[in-house]
C-alpha positions, 0 to 999 in steps of 0.5 A: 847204766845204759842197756839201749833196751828196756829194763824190768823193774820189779816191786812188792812182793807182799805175800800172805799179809793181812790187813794190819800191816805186820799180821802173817798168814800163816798158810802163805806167808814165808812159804817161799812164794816169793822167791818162786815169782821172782824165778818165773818173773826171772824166766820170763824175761829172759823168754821174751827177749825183750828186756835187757836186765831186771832191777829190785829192791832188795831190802836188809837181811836183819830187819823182816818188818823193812821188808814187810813194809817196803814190800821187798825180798832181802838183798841176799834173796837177788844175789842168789839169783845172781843179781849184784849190787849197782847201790845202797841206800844213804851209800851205807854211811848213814842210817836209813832215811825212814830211821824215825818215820816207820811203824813201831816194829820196824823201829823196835828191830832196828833199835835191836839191831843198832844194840847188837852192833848192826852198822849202817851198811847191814842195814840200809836196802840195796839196788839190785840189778840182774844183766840178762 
């Protein structure tokens, strides 16, 4: 990919979480504060002429505490914005490199979701990108 302009590259979208990581706010968070940054953050950029595409990280769909913990949107959330996929981790293969590294929560669903017949491919995190 070479665009010859700058690319914006978007991260964190940690919204209404408290100190401990995994603890919910209830009055913000799964508000849909998220998706509203990353259509005023999509706006923008497309205002200001200035960037040729947007790049994010879009964590798995099935494990909630992945995206609480890299601070990331599901992949699903970029792709309703029209965003495709340019990679996914481990190329969908293998597991996720973090698998044995990550906070008890997210190893508890992940254990669920290997269970439940989840591959690879579902649960690995996507490089998005939006052409503007």
């Amino acid at each position: 990919m070479s665009y010859g302009m700058p690319v914006l590259v978007l991260s964190c979208f940690h919204v209404g979480l408290l100190p401990g990581c995994f603890d919910e706010d209830p009055r913000y968070f799964r508000r849909g504060t998220g998706k509203a940054l990353l259509h005023a953050i999509i706006d923008w950029a497309r205002e200001t002429h200035e960037y040729a595409a947007i790049l994010a990280h879009g964590g798995t769909r099935i494990l909630p505490a992945y995206n609480v913990w890299m601070g990331s949107l599901p992949w699903t959330a970029y792709r309703d914005e029209g965003f495709t996929t340019v990679a996914l981790e481990e190329n969908g293969d293998r597991l996720p490199w973090w698998k044995d590294k990550v906070h008890p929560e997210l190893r508890r669903q992940l254990s669920e979701a290997l269970a439940e017949g989840h591959g690879p491919k579902e649960l690995n995190a996507r490089l998005m990108v939006l052409e503007l």
